[in-house]
C-alpha positions in Angstrom: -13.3 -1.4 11.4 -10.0 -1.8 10.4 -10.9 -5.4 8.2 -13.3 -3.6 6.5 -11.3 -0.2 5.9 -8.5 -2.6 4.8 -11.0 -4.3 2.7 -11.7 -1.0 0.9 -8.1 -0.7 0.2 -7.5 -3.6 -1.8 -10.5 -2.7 -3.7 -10.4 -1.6 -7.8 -9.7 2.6 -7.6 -10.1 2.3 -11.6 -6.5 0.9 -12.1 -7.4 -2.7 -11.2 -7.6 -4.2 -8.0 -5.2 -2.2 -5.3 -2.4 -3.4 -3.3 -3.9 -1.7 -0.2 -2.2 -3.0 3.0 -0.3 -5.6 1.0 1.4 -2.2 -0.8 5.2 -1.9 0.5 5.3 -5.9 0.1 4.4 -6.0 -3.6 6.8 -2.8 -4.1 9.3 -4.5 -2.8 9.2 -7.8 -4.5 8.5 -6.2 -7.5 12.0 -4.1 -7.1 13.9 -7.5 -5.8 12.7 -8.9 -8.9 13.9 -6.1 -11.3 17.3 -6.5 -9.7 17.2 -4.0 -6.7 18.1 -4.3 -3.1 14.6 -2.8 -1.1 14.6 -3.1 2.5 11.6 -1.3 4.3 11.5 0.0 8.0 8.4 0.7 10.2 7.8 4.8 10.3 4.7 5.2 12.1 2.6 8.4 11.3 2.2 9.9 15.5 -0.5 13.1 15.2 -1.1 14.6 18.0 -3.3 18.1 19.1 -1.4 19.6 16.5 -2.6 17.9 13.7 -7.1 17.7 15.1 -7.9 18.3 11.9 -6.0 15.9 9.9 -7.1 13.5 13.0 -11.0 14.0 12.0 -10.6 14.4 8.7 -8.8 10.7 8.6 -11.4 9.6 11.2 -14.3 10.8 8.8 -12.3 9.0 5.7 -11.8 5.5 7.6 -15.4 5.6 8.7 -16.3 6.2 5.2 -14.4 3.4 3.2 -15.3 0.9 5.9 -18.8 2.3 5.3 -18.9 1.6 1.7 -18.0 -2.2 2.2 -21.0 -2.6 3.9 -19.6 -4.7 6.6 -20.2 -2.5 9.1 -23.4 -1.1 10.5 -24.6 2.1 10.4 -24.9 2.6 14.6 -21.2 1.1 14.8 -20.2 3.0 12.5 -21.9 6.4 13.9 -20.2 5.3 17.5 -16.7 4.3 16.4 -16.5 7.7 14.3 -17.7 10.2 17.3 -15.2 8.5 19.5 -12.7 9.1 17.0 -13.4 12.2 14.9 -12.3 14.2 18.1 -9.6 12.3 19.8 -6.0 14.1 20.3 -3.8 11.4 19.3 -3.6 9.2 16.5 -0.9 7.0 14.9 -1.0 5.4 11.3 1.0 2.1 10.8 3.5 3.0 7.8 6.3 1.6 6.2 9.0 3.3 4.8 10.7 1.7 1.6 14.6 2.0 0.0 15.4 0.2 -3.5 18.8 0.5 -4.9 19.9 -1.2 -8.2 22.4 -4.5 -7.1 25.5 -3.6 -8.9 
């Protein structure tokens, strides 16, 4: 699941072809590059019973993208979602990122 949803990601949203998981590494070389100091931190994303519908919602959404790549099957799929959709914890990788011009 989580090749093909990152699959999706890097995929063209009508811009080109998207960063996706390789995001906060082009952003920051793209800063260094322009003359800026950027140093990133991991920031996970921890939802827990508080947040069941942003939990399903982003359940339903992975399920989806990976759907679309057509890597996964549809009884895979159909499992990994209804053991997700309603679970009470959840935490997203994320990266925070700083830039500041070198002067």
């Amino acid at each position: 699941m989580r090749a093909a949803f990152n699959l999706h990601q890097g995929t063209d949203k009508g811009f080109g072809k998207a960063a996706g998981p390789r995001a906060t590494g082009v952003l920051v070389d793209g800063f260094r590059k322009d003359g800026y100091r950027a140093s990133t931190g991991t920031s996970p994303w921890v939802l827990d019973e508080a947040h069941a519908v942003l939990i399903e919602q982003l359940a339903i959404g992975i399920a989806a993208a990976a759907g679309e790549t057509g890597r996964i099957g549809e009884f895979e799929l159909a499992g990994w979602l209804a053991a997700r959709r309603l679970g009470a914890r959840c935490t997203v990788g994320h990266q925070d990122l700083f830039a500041v011009p070198i002067s």
